[in-house]
VEXNU-279702 format. One line per 4 residues: number of its first residue (from 0); their letters; for each residue x, y, z of N, C-alpha, C, O. Coordinates in steps of 0.1 Angstrom, whole numbers, plus 5000, padded with zeros to 4 digits. Example, Ala and Ser with C-alpha at 12.3 -4.5 7.8 and 13.67 -1.06 7.14 Angstrom:
REM VEXNU-279702
0) AS) 5132,4943,5078,5123,4955,5078,5132,4967,5078,5142,4967,5085  5128,4978,5071,5137,4989,5071,5129,5000,5079,5134,5011,5080 .
//
This chain:
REM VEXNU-279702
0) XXXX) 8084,8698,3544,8098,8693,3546,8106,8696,3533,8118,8699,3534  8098,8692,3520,8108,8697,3510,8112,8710,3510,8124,8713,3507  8104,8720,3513,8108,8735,3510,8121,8736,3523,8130,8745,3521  8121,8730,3532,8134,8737,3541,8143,8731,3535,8152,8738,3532 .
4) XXXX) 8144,8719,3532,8154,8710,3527,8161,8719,3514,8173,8723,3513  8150,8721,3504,8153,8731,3494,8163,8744,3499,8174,8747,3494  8157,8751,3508,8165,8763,3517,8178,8760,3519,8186,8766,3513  8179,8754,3526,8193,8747,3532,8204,8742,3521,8216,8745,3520 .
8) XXXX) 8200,8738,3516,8205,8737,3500,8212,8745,3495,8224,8745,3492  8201,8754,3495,8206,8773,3488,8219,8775,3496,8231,8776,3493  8209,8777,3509,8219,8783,3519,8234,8774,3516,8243,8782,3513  8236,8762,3517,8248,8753,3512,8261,8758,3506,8273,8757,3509 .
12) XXXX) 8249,8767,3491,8257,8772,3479,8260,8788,3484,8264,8796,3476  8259,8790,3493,8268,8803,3497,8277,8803,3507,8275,8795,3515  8286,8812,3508,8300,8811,3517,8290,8821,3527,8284,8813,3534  8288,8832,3529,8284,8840,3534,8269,8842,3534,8265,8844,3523 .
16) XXXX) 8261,8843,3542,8245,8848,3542,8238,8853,3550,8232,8845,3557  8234,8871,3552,8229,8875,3562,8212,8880,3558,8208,8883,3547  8205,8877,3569,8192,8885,3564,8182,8891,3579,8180,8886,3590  8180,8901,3573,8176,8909,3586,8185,8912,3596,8181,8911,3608 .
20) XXXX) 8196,8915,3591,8210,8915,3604,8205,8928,3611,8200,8936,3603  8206,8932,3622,8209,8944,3629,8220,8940,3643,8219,8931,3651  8229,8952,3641,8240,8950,3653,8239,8960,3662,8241,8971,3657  8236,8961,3675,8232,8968,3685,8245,8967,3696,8249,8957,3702 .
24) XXXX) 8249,8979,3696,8257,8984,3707,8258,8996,3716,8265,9005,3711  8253,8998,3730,8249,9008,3733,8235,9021,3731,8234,9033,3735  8228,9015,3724,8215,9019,3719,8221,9025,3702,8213,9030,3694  8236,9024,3698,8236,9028,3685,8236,9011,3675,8242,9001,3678 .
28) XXXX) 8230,9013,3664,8225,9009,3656,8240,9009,3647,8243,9020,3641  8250,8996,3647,8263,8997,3636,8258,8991,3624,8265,8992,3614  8248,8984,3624,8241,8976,3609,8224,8975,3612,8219,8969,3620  8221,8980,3606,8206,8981,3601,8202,8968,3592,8210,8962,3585 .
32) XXXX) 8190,8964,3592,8183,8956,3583,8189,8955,3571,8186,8962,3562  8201,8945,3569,8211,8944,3562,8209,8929,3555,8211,8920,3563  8206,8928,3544,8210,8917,3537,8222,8913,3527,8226,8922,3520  8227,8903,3527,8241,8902,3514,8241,8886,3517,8238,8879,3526 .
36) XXXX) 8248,8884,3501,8249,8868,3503,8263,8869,3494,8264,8877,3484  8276,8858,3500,8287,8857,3490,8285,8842,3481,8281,8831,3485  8289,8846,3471,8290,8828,3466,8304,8825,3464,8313,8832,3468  8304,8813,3459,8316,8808,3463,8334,8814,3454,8346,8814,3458 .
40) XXXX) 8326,8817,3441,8333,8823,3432,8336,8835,3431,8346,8838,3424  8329,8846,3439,8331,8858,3442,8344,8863,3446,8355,8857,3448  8343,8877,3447,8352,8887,3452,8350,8902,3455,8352,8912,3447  8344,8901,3468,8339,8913,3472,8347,8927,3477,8356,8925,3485 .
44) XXXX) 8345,8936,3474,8351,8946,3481,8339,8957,3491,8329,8962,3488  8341,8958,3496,8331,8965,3507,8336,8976,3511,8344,8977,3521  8332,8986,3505,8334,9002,3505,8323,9010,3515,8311,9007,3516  8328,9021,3523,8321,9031,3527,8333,9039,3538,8345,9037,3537 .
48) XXXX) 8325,9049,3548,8332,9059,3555,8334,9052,3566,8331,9040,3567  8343,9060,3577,8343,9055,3585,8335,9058,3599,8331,9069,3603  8333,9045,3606,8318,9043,3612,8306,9039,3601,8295,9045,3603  8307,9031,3592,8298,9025,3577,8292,9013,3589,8281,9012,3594 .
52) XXXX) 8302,9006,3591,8298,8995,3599,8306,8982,3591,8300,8971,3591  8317,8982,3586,8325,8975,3575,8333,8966,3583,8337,8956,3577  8336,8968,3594,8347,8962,3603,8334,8953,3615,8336,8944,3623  8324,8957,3614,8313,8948,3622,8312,8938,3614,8317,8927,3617 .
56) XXXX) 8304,8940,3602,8304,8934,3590,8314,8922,3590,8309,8911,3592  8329,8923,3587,8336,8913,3587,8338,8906,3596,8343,8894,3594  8333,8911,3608,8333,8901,3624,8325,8896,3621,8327,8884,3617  8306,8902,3619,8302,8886,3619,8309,8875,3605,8311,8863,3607 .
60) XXXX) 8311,8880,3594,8314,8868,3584,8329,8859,3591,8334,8848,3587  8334,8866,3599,8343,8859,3605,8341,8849,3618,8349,8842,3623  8323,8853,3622,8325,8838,3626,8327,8846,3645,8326,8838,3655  8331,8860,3649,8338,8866,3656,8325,8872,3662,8328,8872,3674 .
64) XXXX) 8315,8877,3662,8306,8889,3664,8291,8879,3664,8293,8870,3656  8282,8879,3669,8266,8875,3666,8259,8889,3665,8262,8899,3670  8245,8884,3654,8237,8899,3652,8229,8897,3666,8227,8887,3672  8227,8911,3667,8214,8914,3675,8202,8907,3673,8195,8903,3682 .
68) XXXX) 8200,8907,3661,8188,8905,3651,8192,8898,3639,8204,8898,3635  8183,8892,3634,8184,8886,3620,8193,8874,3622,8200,8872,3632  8193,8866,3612,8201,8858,3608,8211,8858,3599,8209,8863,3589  8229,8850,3601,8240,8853,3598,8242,8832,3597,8241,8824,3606 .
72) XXXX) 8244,8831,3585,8253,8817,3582,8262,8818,3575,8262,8826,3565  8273,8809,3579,8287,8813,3574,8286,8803,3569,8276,8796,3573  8295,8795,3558,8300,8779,3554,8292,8774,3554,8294,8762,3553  8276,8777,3553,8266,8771,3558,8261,8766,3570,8253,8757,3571 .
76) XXXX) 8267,8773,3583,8262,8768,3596,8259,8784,3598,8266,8793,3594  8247,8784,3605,8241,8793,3615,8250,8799,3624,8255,8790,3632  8256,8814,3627,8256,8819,3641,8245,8816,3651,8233,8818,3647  8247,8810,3662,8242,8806,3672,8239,8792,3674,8238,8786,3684 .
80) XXXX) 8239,8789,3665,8238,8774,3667,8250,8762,3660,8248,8751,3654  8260,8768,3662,8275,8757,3655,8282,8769,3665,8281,8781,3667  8295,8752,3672,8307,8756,3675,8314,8767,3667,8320,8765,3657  8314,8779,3673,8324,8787,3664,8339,8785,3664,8347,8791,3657 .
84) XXXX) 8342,8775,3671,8359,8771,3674,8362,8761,3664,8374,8759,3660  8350,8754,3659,8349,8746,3648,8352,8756,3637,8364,8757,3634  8341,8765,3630,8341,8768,3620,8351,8781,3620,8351,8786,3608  8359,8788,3626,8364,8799,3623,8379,8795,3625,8386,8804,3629 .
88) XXXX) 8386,8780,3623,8395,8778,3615,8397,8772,3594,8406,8769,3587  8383,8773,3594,8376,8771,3581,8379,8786,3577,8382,8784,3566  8380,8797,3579,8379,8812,3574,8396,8820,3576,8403,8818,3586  8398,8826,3570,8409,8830,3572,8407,8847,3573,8402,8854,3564 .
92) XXXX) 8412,8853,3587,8408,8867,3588,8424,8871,3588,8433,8865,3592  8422,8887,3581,8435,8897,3586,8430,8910,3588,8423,8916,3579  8434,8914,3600,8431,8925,3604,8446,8933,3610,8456,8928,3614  8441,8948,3610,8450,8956,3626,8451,8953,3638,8460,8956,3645 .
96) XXXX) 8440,8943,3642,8438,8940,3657,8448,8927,3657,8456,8925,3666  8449,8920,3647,8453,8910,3650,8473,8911,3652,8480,8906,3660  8476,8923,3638,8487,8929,3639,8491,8934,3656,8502,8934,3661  8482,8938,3661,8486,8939,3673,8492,8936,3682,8497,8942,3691 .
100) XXXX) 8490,8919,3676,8487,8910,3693,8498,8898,3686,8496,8886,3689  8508,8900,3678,8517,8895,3673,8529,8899,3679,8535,8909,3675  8537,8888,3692,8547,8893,3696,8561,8897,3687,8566,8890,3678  8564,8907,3690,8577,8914,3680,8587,8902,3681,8597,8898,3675 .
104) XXXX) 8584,8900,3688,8605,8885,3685,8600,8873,3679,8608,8863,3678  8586,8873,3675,8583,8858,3664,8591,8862,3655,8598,8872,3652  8589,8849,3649,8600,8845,3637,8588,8849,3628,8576,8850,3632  8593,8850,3611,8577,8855,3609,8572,8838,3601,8560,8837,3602 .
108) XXXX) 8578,8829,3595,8579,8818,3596,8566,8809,3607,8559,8800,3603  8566,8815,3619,8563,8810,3629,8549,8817,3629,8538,8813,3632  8551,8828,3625,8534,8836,3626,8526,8828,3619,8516,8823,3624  8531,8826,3605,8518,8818,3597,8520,8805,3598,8509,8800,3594 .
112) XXXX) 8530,8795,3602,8527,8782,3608,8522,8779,3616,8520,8767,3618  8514,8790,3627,8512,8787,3642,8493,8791,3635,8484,8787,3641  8491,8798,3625,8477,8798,3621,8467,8785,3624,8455,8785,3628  8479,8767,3621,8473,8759,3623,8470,8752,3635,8467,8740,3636 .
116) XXXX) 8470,8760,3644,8466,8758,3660,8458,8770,3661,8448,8768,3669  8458,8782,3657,8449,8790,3660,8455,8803,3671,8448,8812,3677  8468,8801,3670,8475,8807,3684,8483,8818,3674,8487,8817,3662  8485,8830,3685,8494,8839,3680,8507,8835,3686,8503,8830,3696 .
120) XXXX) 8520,8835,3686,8530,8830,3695,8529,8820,3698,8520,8814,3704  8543,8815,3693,8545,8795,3692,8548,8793,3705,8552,8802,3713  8547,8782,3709,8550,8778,3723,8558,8766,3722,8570,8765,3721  8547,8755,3723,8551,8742,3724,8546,8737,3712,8552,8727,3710 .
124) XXXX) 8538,8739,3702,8528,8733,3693,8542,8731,3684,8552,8738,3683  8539,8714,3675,8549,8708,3674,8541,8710,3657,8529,8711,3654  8553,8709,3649,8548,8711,3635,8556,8704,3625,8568,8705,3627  8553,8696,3615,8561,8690,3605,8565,8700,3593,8563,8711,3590 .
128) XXXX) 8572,8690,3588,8580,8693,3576,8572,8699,3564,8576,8708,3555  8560,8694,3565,8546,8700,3554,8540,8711,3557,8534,8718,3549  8541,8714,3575,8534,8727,3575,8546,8740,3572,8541,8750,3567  8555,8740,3574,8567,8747,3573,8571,8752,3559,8576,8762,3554 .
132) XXXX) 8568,8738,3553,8572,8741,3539,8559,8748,3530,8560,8757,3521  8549,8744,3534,8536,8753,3531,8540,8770,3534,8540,8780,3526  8542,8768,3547,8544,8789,3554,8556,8793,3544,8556,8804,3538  8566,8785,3542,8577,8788,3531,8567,8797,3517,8566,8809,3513 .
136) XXXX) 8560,8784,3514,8558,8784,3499,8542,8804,3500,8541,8814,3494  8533,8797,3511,8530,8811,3509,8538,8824,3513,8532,8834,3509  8548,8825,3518,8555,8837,3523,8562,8840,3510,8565,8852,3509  8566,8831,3500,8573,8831,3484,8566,8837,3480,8569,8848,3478 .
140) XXXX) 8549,8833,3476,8543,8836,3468,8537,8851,3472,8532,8857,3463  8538,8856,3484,8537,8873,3489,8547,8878,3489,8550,8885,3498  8557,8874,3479,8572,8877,3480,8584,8880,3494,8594,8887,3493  8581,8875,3501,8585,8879,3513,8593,8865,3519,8598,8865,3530 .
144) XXXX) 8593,8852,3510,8603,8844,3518,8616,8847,3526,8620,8846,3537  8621,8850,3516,8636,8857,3522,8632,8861,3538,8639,8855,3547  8621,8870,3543,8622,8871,3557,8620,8858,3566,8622,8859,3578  8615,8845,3561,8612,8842,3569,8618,8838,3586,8611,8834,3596 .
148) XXXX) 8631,8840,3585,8635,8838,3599,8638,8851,3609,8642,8850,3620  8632,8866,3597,8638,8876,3607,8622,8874,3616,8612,8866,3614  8624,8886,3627,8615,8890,3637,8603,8896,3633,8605,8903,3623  8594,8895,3635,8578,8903,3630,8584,8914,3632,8590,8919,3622 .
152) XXXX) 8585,8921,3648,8587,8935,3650,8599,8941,3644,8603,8951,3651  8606,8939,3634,8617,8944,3628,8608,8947,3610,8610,8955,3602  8599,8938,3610,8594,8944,3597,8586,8954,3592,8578,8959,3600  8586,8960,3579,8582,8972,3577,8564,8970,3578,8561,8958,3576 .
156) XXXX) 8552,8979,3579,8542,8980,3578,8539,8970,3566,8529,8963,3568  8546,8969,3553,8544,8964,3543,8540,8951,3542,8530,8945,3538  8555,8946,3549,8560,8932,3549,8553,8926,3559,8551,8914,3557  8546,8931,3571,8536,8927,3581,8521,8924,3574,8515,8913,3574 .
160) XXXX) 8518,8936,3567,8506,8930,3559,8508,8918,3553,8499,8910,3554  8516,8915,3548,8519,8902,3538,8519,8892,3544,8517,8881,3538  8522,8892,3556,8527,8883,3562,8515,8877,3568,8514,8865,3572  8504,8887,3570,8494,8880,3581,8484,8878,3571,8473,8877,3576 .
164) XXXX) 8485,8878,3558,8473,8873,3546,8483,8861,3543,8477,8851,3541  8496,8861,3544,8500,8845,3547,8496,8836,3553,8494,8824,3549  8495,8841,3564,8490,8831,3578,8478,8832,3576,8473,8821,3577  8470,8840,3573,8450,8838,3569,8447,8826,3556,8436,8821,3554 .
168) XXXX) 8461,8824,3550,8456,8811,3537,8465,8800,3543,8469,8792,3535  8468,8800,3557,8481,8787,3561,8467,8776,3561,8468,8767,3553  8456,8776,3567,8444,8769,3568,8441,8758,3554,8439,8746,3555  8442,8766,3543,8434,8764,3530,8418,8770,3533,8407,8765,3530 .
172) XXXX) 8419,8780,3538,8405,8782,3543,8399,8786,3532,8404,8793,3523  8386,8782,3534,8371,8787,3524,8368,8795,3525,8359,8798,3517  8372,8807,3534,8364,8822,3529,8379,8828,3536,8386,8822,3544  8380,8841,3529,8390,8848,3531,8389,8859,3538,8391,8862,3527 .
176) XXXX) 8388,8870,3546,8384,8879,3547,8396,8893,3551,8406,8890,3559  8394,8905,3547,8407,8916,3541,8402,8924,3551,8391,8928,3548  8407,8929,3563,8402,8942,3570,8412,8954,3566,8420,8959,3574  8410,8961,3551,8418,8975,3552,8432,8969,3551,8441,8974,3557 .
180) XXXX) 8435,8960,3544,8445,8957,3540,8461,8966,3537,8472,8967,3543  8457,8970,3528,8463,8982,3527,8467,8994,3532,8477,9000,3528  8458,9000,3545,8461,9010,3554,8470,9010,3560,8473,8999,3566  8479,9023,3561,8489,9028,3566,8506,9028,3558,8516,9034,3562 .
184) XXXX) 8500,9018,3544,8512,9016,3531,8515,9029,3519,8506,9034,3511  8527,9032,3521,8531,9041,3513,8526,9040,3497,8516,9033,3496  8531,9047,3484,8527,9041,3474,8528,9030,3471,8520,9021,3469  8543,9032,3470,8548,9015,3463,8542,9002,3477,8538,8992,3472 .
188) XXXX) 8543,9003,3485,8537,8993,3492,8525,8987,3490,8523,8975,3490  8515,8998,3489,8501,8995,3485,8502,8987,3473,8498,8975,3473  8507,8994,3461,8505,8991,3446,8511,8976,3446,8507,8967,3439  8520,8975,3456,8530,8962,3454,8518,8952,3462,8519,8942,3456 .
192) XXXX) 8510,8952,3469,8498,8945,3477,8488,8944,3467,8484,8933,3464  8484,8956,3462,8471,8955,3452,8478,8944,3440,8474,8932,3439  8486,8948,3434,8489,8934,3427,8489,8922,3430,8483,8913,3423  8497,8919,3442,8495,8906,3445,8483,8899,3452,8483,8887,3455 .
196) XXXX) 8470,8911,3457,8460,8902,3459,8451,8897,3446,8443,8888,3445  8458,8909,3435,8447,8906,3421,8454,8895,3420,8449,8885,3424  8466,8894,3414,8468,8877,3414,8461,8869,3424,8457,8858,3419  8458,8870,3434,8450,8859,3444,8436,8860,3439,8430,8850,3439 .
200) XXXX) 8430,8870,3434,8413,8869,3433,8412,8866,3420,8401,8867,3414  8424,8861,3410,8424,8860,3395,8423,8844,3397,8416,8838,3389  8431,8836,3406,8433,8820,3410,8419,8816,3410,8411,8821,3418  8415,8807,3401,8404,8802,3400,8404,8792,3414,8392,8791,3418 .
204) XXXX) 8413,8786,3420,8414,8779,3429,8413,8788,3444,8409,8782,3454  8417,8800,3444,8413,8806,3454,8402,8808,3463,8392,8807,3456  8398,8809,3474,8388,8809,3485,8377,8824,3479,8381,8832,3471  8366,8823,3484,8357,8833,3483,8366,8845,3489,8372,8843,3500 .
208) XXXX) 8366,8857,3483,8375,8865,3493,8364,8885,3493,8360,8893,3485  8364,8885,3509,8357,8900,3511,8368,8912,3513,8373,8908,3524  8373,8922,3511,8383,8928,3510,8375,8942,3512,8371,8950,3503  8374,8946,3530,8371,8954,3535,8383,8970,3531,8395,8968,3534 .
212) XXXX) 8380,8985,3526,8388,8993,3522,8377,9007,3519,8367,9006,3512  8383,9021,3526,8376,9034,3526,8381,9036,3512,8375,9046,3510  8388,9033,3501,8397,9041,3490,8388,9031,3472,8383,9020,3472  8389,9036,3466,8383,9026,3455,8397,9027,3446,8396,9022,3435 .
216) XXXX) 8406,9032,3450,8422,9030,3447,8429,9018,3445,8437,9014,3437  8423,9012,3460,8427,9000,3465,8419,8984,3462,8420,8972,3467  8415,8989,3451,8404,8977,3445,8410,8971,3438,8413,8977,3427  8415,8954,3439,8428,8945,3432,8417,8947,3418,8405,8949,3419 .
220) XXXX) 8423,8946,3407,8417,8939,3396,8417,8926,3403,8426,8922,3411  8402,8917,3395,8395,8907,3397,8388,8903,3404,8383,8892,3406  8386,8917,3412,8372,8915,3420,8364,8917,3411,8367,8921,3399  8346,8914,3417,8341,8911,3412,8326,8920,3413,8317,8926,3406 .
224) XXXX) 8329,8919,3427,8314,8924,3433,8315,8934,3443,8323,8934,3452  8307,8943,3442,8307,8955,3456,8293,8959,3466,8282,8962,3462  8297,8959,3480,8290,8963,3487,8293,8974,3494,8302,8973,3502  8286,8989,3493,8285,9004,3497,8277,9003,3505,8265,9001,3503 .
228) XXXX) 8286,9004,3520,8279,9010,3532,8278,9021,3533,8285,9030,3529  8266,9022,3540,8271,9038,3546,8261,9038,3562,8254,9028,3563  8260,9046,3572,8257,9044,3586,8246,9034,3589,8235,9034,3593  8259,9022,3584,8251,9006,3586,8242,9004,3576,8235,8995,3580 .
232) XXXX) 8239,9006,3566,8225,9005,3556,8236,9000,3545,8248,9003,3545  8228,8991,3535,8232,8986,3525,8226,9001,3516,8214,9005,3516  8239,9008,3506,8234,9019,3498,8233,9013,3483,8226,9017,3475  8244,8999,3481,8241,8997,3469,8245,8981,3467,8255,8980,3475 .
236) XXXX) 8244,8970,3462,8254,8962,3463,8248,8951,3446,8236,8950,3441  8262,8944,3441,8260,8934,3430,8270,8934,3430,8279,8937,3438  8271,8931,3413,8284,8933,3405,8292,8947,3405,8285,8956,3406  8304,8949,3405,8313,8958,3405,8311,8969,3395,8308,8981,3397 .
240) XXXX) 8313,8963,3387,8307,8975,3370,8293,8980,3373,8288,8992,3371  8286,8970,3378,8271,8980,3383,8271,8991,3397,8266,9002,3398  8278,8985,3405,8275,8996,3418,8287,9002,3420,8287,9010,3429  8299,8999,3413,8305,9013,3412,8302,9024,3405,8309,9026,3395 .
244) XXXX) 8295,9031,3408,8293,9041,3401,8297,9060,3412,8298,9061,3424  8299,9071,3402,8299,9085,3406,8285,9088,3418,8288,9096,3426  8272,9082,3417,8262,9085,3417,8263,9076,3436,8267,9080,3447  8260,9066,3433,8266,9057,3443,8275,9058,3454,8272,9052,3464 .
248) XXXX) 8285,9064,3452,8299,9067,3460,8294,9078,3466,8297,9078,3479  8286,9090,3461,8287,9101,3462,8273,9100,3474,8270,9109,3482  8267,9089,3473,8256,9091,3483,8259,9079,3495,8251,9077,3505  8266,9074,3494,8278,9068,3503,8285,9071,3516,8284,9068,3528 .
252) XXXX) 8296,9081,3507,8303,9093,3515,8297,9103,3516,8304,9110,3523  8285,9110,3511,8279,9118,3514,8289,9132,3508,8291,9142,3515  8293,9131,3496,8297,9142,3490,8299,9139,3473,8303,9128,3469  8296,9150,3463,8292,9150,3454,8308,9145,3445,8316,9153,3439 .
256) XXXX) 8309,9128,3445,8325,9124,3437,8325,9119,3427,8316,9112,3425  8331,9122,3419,8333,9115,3405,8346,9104,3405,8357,9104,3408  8336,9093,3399,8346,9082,3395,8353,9083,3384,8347,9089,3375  8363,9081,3382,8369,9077,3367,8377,9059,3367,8379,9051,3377 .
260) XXXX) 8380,9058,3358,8385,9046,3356,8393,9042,3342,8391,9043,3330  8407,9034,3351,8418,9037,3340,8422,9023,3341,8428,9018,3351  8419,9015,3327,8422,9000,3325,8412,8996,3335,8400,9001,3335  8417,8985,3348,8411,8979,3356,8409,8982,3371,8404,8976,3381 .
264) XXXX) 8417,8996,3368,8414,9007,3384,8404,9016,3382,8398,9019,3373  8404,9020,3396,8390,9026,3398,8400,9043,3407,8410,9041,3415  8396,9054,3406,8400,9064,3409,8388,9073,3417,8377,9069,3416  8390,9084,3423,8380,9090,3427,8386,9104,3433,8398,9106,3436 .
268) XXX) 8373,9116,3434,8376,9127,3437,8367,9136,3441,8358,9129,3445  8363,9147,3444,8354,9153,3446,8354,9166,3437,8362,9175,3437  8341,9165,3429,8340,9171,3419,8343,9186,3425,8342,9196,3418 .
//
């Protein structure tokens, strides 16, 4: 009895924890015998190609997907056995999918106020003066208050990203999670995003945050830690300074790249 009690414990002190995961769809194999654990101070970035299995990955830590196989605890509750309607307003996700399903004539105001019901498009859900002034103060702090009364669908690709890592922290949620964040942003859009998530992973007060991305461009300063997929297999994973490496990347993507790195960015190419 002591030794599970001990386990559970462990398990306690991590935000994230998979072991022996495999994901099965269609007889193909999107995650292999995959282990990883987040702690609570972390900040992960999760690199590989596409079809790695990076966007599975974030479904299950989102609480969204169960493995085939193996075992997956989030917050410290088990997939399969905890309400996930419970625990997956504890998490804050942003993705493309969700960009989707965001009617164009919300207010944008109303997108990340309405996070605390769980609904895309306000209806009837009735909200105070605290949650409004909260969606205010994170829409300031992604620089983007000023919009808050225009329309989603009038905003640029930019300002939509911002907006829905707004509504992913309207919760105060304990794990954060980044699907490709940055995809589809010009220069300055990106660079203007990468900054202000490194300010977010620099907040000692900040949530555990996973920041799914094909580019090592796109890597905020202050992360911490990296996980390299590649066709579902874990190729490398710890600290950032250890598993980023030329050697690494290159057996990843499956082509011979050299890293370089300038201050607290990371660059890449093919030799």
């Amino acid at each position: 009895m002591a030794h599970v009690n001990s386990v559970q414990e462990n398990l306690d002190d991590l935000v994230v924890h998979l072991s022996g995961v495999e994901v099965r769809r269609g007889g193909n194999k999107l995650l292999a015998d995959l282990d990883w654990s987040v702690e609570l101070d972390e900040r992960w970035v999760v690199l590989g190609p596409n079809g790695a299995g990076k966007t599975t990955l974030l479904k299950l830590a989102a609480a969204e997907l169960h493995p085939t196989s193996g075992t997956v605890h989030v917050l410290g509750e088990r997939l399969g056995r905890v309400d996930v309607f419970e625990l997956r307003p504890r998490i804050g996700f942003t993705s493309a999918a969700i960009n989707g399903r965001v009617p164009p004539e919300e207010k944008v105001r109303d997108v990340v106020v309405s996070a605390g019901y769980a609904v895309l498009g306000r209806w009837r859900e009735v909200y105070d003066s605290l949650d409004t002034d909260r969606a205010d103060d994170l829409l300031g702090a992604l620089g983007i208050g000023h919009l808050a009364g225009r329309m989603y669908g009038t905003l640029s690709e930019g300002e939509r990203k911002r907006t829905l890592i707004a509504r992913s922290l309207m919760t105060d949620p304990e794990l954060l999670l980044l699907d490709e964040p940055a995809a589809g942003l010009d220069l300055g859009g990106r660079e203007d995003l990468v900054a202000r998530l490194s300010s977010l992973a620099l907040d000692p007060d900040a949530p555990a945050m996973v920041l799914v991305t094909h580019h090592v461009e796109e890597i905020p300063p202050g992360f911490t830690h990296a996980l390299l997929l590649g066709e579902g297999r874990a190729v490398a994973a710890g600290l950032l300074d250890d598993v980023l490496t030329s050697e690494n990347l290159s057996a990843t993507f499956g082509q011979d790249l050299l890293l370089e790195r300038s201050g607290d960015r990371f660059f890449a190419r093919r030799r």
